[in-house]
Every structure is written in C-alpha cells, then in structure tokens.
C-alpha positions in Angstrom: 16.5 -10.9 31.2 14.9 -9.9 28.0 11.9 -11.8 27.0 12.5 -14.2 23.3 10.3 -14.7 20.5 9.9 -15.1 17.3 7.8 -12.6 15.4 5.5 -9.4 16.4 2.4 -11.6 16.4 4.4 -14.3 18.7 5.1 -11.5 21.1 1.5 -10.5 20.8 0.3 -14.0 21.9 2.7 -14.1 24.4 1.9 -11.1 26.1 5.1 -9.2 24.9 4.9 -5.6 24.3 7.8 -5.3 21.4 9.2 -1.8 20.9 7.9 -1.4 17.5 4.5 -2.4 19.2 4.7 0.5 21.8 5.8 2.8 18.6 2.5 2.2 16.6 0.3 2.3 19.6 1.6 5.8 20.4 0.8 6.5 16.6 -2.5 5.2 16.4 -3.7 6.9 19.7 -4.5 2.8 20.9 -3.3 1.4 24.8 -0.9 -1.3 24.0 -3.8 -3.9 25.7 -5.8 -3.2 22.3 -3.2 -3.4 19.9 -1.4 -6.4 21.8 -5.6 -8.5 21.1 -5.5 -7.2 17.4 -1.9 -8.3 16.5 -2.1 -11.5 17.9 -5.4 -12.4 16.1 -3.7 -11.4 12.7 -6.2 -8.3 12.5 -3.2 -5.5 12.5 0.3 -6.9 10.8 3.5 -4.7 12.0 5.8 -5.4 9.3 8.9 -5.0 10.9 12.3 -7.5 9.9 14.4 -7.7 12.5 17.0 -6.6 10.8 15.4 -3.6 9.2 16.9 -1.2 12.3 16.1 1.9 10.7 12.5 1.3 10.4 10.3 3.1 11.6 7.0 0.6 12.5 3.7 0.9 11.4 0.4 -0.9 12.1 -1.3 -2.4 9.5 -5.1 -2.9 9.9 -8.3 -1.7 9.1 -9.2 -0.1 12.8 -5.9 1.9 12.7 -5.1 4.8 10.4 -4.8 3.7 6.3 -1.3 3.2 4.9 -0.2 4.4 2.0 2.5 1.9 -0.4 4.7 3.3 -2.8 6.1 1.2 -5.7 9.3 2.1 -6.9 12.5 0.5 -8.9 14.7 0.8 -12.0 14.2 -0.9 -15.4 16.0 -1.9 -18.3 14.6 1.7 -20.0 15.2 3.5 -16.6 17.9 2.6 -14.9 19.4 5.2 -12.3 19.8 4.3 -8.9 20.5 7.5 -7.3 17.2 9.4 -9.3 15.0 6.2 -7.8 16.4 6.4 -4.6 15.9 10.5 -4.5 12.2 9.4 -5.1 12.0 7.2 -2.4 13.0 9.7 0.3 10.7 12.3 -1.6 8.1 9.5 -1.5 8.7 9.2 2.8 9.1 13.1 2.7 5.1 13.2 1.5 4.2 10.5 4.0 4.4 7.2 2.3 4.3 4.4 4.5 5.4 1.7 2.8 8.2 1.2 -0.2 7.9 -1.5 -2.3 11.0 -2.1 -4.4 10.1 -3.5 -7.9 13.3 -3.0 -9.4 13.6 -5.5 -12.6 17.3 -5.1 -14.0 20.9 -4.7 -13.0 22.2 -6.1 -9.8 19.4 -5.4 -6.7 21.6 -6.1 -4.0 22.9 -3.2 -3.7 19.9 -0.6 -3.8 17.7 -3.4 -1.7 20.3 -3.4 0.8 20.7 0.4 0.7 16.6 0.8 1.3 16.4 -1.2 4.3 20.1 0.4 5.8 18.6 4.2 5.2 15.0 4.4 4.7 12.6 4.3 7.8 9.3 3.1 5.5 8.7 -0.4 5.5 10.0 -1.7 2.7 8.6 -4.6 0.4 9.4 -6.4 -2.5 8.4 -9.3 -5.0 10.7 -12.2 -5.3 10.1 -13.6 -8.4 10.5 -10.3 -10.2 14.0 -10.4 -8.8 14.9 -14.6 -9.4 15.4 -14.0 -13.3 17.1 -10.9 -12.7 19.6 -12.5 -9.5 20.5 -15.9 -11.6 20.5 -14.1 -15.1 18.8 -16.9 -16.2 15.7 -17.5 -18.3 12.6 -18.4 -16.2 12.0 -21.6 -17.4 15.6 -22.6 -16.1 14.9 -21.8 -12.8 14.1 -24.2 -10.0 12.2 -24.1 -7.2 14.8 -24.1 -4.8 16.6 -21.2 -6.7 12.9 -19.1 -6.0 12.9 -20.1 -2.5 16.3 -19.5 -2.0 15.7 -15.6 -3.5 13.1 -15.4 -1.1 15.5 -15.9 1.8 18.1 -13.8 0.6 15.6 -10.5 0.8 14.8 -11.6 4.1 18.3 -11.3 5.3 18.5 -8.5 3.5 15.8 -7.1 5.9 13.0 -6.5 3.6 9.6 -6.0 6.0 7.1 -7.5 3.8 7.5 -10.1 0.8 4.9 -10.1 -2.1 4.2 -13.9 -2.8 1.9 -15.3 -5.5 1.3 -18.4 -3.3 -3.0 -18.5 -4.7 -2.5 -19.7 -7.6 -2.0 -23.6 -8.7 -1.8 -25.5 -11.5 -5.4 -25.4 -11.7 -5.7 -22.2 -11.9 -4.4 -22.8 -16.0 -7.6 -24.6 -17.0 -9.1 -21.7 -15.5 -7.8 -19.2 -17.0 -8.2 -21.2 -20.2 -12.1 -21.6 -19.8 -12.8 -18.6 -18.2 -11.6 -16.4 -21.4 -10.9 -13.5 -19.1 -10.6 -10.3 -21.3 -7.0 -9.6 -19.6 -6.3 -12.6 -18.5 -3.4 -12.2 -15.7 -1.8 -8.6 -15.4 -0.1 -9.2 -12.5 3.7 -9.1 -13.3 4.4 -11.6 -10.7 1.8 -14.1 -11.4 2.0 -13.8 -14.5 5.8 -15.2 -14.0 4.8 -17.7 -11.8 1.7 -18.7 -14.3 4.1 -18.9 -17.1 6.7 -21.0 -14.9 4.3 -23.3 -14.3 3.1 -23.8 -18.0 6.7 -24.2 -19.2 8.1 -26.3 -16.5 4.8 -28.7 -15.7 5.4 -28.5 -12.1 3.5 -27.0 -9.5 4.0 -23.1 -8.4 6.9 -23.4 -6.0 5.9 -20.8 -3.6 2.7 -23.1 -2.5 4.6 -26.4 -2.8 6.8 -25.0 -0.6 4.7 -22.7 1.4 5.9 -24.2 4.5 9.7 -23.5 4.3 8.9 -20.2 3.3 7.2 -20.1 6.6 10.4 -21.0 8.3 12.1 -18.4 6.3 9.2 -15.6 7.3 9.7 -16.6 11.4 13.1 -16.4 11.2 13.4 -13.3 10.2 9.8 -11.9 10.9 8.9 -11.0 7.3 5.3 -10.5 6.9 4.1 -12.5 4.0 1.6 -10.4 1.1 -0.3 -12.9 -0.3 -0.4 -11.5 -4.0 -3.5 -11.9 -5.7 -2.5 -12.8 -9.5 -5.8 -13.2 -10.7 -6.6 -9.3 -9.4 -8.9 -7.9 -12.3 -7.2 -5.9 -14.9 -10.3 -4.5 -16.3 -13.8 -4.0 -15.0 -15.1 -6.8 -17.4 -13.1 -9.3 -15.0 -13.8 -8.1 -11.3 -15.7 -10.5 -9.0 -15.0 -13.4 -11.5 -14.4 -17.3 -10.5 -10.6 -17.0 -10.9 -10.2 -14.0 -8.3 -12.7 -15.2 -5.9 -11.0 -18.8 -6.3 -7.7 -17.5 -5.7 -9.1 -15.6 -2.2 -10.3 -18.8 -1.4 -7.1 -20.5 -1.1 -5.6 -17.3 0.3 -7.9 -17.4 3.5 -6.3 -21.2 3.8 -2.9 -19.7 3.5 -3.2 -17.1 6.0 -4.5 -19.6 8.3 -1.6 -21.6 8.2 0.8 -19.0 8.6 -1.0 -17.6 11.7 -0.7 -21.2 13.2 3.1 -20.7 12.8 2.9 -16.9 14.0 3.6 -15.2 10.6 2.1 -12.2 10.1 -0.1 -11.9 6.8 -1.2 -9.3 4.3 -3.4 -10.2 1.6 -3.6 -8.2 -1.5 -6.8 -7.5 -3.8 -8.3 -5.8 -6.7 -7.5 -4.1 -9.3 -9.7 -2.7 -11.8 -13.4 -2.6 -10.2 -16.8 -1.0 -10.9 -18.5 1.0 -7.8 -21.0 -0.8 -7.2 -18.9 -4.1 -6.6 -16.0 -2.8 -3.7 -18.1 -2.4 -0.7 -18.9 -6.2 -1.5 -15.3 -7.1 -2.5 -13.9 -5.7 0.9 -16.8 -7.9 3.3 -15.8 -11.2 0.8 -12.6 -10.8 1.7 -12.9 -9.9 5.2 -14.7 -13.4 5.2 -12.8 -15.4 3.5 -9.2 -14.4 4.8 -10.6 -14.0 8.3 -10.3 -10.2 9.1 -6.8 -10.2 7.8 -5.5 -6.9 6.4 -6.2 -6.1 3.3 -4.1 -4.6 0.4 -5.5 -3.1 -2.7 -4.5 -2.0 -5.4 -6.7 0.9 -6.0 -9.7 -0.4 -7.3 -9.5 1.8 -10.5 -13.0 2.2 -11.3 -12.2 2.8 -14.4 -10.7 1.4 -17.5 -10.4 4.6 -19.8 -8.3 7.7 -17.9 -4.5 6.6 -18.9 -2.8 9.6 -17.4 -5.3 10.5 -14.7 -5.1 7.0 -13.0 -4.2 8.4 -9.9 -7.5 9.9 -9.8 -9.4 6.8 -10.7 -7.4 4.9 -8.7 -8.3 7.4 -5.2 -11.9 6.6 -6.1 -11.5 3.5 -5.4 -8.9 3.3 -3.2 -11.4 5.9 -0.2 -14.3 3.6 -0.8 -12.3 0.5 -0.6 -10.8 2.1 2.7 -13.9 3.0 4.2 -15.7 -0.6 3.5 -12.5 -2.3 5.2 -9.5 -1.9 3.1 -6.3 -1.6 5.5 -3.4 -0.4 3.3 -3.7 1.4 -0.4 -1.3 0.9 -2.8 -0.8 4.1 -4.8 -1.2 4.6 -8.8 0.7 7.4 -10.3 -0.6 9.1 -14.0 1.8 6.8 -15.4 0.3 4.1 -14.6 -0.4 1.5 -17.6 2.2 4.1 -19.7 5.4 4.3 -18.4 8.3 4.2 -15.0 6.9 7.2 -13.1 9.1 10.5 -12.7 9.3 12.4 -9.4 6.3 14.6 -9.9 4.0 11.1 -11.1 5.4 9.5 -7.4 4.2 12.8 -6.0 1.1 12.9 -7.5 0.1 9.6 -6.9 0.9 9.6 -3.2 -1.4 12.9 -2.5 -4.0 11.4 -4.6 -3.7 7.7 -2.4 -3.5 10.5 0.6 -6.5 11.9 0.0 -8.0 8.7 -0.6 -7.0 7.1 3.1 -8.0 10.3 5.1 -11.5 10.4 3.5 -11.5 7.0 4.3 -10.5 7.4 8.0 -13.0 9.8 8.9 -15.9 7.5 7.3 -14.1 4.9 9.8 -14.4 7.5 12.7 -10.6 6.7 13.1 -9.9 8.6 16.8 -8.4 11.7 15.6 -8.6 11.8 12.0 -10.9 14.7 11.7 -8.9 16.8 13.9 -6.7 18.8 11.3 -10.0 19.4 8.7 -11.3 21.1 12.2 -8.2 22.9 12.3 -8.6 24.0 8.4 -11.8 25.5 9.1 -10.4 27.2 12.1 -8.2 28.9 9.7 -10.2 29.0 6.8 -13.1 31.1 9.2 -10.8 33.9 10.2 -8.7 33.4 6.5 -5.3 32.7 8.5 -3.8 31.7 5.1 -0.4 30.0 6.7 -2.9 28.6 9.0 -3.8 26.9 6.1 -0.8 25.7 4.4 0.2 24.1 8.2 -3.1 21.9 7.7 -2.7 21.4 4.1 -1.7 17.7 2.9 0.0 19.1 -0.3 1.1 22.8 1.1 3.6 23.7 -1.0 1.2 23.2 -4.0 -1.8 25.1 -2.4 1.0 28.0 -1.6 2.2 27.7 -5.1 -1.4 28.4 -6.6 -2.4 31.4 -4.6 0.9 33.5 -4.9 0.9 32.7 -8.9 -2.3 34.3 -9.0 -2.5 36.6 -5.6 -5.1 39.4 -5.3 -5.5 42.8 -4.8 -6.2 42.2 -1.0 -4.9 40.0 1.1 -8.2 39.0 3.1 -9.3 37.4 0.0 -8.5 35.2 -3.1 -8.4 36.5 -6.8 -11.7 34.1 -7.3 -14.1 36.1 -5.5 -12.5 39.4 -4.1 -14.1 41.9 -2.5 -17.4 39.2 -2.8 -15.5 36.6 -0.7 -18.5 35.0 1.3 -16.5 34.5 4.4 -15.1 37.9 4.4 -18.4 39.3 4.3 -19.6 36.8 7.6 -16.7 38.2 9.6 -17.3 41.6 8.9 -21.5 41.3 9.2 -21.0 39.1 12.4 -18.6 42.1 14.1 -20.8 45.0 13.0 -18.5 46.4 10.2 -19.4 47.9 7.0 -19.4 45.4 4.1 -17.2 47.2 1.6 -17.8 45.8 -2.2 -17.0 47.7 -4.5 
C-alpha cells in the first residue's frame, strides 16, 4: 500500500522518499537522507503540482545547483500564442529551469493549461496579473473572493509555483507615502494589489486570507513565492525600510506555511549596488529562516537599457554565491519591450553564466567538472571538444567558422603566435614554426 501525504515537504517530514524527491537527488549528486533533512526544514522547495505530470522536478535551494527562471507570456501589443510557446521550449532547450507564465491579455486558460500538459520546466505564474484579465473586469470591481478563487483555479490547472504579493498591508500605503521612494512600487503585481487596496479600503486579500490559500497550496502542493512588491526598482531604493519591512512579514509568512507543510519561495531584489547583495542575501537568510531565495537579478545598475542581461548576471553570480537559490533571468529588453526569441536566448545564457560562476564559488559537488573538461580540450585545441563543453555552442561555433584561419591548430586572433600552440610543440621537442 502506497504511503499518503500531502505535499513534498510532508513527505519529507514523514520520512517519504516521493519520486520527484529521488529525481532531484540523482540530479544534484545528494543521498536521498540529505535531501529528505533539507526539504523538510523548508531549506530546498521541489515545486512539483501534482497534477503537473509532465514535469520534470527540480530542487530549489541554495546547497544544490542554481536555477534559472524564465518569464514569458503574451500582451495586448504581442499577442501570439504559438511564437510564445516556441520560446518556451527554446527557453527549456537552453536549460531554463523554471517558466513563469506572465501572460496579461486574451483568454490564459488555454496556453496555462497547455504549459503544464507539455512543458517539463516548472512552471509559475502570478495571480493577480491574471484576475483582471479572467473576470474582464476592472480592478477595483474585484473582490477578494474572485482573487482567491483565481488562485485556486491555476492550482488545478497544475501550475508548480504561485507568485503571491502576500508582504504587503495596508500599512505599507503610509509607507510608501512617507518614504518618497524615487520608484515607488515597480512590481506589476504589487503594484495591483497596492492600488486594490487604495481604491477599495480593504485590506490586501492574499494576507487576509493567507490561510485558505494555504489550504489551496496543500491540496494541490503549489509552492507559494512570496513576491516581494517593495523589491527596489532603482539603486537609490535598495536596503530601504519598505523592502526590509516587507521581508519582515515574509519570514512570518513562511513560517506559517511551513507549520501547514507548504513549501515556500521568497523573492528579492531588484535594482542593487555591489556593495549591498552579499548583505541583502545573509538579511534574508535571517529573517525568512534559510528559506530559498529568488531574485530578481540584482541589476547593479540603473543606466544599460539594452544590456540588462549583463547587469543583471552581475548581480545575479554574486547574489548566487552569497546565498541566492534561484535567478530569475533579465533579457536586453528588459525595461523596453516583450522580449523576441534571441532577447529569451540571450538572457538565459547570461543568467547561465551567472548560476555556474556562482556554483563553483559554492563548491557545488561537480560544478567545476566541465570548465576541467574545457581546459582538457582547450590544452590539446580539440575545437569540438570545445563546443561539447560550451554553454552557448552553437554561438562559439558560429564565431570561429565566420572568421576561420589559415590553420586549423589556431584561431584567426593569434595564428601562427597562438601561445598554446607554441607550449605543445616546445613541451614535445618540435620546431616552433612562426612565420
């Protein structure tokens, strides 16, 4: 007779070696014994629905490997189902982990049900976004049963992991007001929920009725993201009393859906100088008590529109290094537009990059193991050698046969002067040929 429970993290407790839990220890090189402790402390999430039965599970945490989140979703300016979903698989083709779908017009059903029947990443979403756009309704006619009720539909939908902007209260208005923040809120979602609450007077559903959503989250073991609206949305704003007020009451919300076994992301900056993410990443670790975190970036800086994905990486491998569990990616069209198939592209090697720098600073077990395998090939210039190690290889390939030497044992940069030509040939005793 097959053993019952609830969620991952009420298997965990109990003892309970889940499938998807045998899956992510064989990924992460972990026994199931270590992985089984870290799940059921809330330390690794495995964001699996159960009725998601395509997935294909992954361990969320800041000991295992860094995931990488895609987000993705039509518009009212850009609204083709099929082009989005064609970036989705490209996005799982580079190695996303995670999609989250962000779609904000037209009817969602369809391409949210479609995500979680085909697509193996795990696969997130934010509610409110999709509220106005299910009751095609204006916000401020929207009660907080119809939110809740949303939030239950993508759960039988078999969405893994639900962005909720559960920090913020109605306090959080005065402080916004007194603060002056130079961007106030630029989270989409709590900005929503901010202006709900400012036009209705009532308090912000999704913590009034945190515990029902907790029902909803057991049922159907949805792992909740505790979005962080008051993220900083320039670097004037990082560290300020509204974000670090809003992690505050995050920590208390991921308590209490721990002591009902619901598994918990919380999310973080943002915009962010340098000098302030190392600090960011132990606060958080603090306050939320070791839960995984989920940032978004840090950018680390406000003035590269069209090279965000670079600023973005920055951030994103110190952030990863100093604790960070799961990276959401920026693409160069971040702040400017819906990103095209080369921006997702772009922004997924870039947040790449970004999580395997940051794994081996973490001494992840095996991380290092294909850059020892590039210098393998790079030593004895085994140039598809290369390409097999390469994250982006069909770019690298692309670059040297547009511009491809004289000789094959070198590059057209330095030719005949190639330093690691010359080792190989001084080291066996040839004649060094230059010119």
């Amino acid at each position: 007779m097959a053993e019952t429970y609830t969620t991952q993290m009420d298997a965990a407790r109990r003892g309970i070696v889940t499938p998807q839990l045998r899956i992510v220890a064989e990924k992460e090189h972990r026994t199931v014994e270590e992985l089984l402790a870290l799940v059921a402390a809330g330390k690794v999430a495995i964001p699996a629905n159960k009725r998601h039965q395509c997935l294909s599970p992954e361990g969320i945490g800041s000991m295992l490997r860094t995931k990488i989140n895609v987000n993705l979703g039509v518009s009212r300016d850009c609204k083709d189902y099929d082009a989005e979903l064609k970036k989705v698989m490209a996005a799982v083709d580079l190695g996303a982990e995670a999609i989250m779908d962000l779609s904000s017009h037209g009817d969602t059903i369809p391409f949210r049900r479609r995500l979680t029947a085909e697509c193996p990443a795990m696969i997130g979403t934010v509610p409110v976004y999709d509220s106005v756009i299910h009751y095609q309704r204006d916000l401020a006619t929207l009660t907080a049963r119809d939110f809740i009720d949303v939030v239950r539909l993508h759960a039988e939908d078999g969405v893994d992991f639900v962005t909720l902007h559960c920090g913020i209260t109605r306090k959080t208005i005065d402080q916004i007001r007194q603060h002056k923040r130079k961007m106030n809120i630029v989270s989409r979602g709590g900005s929503l929920v901010f202006a709900w609450m400012c036009m209705t007077g009532a308090e912000n559903p999704f913590y009034e009725y945190y515990d029902e959503i907790l029902d909803i989250c057991q049922e159907y073991d949805v792992t909740i993201s505790l979005g962080d609206a008051c993220r900083p949305g320039c670097l004037a704003d990082a560290t300020d009393a509204c974000q670090i007020y809003e992690l505050t009451r995050l920590g208390e919300l991921t308590k209490r859906a721990w002591d009902r076994d619901v598994q918990v992301l919380v999310e973080g900056p943002g915009h962010m100088p340098m000098d302030q993410i190392v600090a960011n990443m132990k606060i958080q670790q603090t306050l939320c008590h070791g839960a995984p975190f989920y940032v978004l970036g840090p950018l680390v800086t406000d003035v590269a529109p069209g090279y965000d994905h670079i600023t973005a990486a920055i951030g994103g491998a110190i952030a990863a290094a100093s604790g960070a569990a799961f990276l959401c990616y920026v693409t160069p069209a971040e702040h400017l537009a819906l990103p095209n198939v080369d921006d997702v592209r772009q922004g997924i090697i870039a947040s790449k990059i970004a999580a395997h720098a940051a794994d081996i600073a973490k001494g992840i077990p095996s991380a290092r193991d294909i850059d020892d395998r590039m210098a393998e090939a790079r030593r004895v210039l085994d140039w598809e050698g290369q390409w097999a190690c390469a994250l982006d290889p069909e770019t690298a390939r692309a670059i040297r046969e547009s511009r491809a030497p004289e000789q094959e044992d070198t590059c057209s940069m330095c030719g005949k002067f190639c330093a690691v030509r010359s080792m190989n040939k001084a080291l066996s005793g040839e004649h060094i040929d230059i010119l």
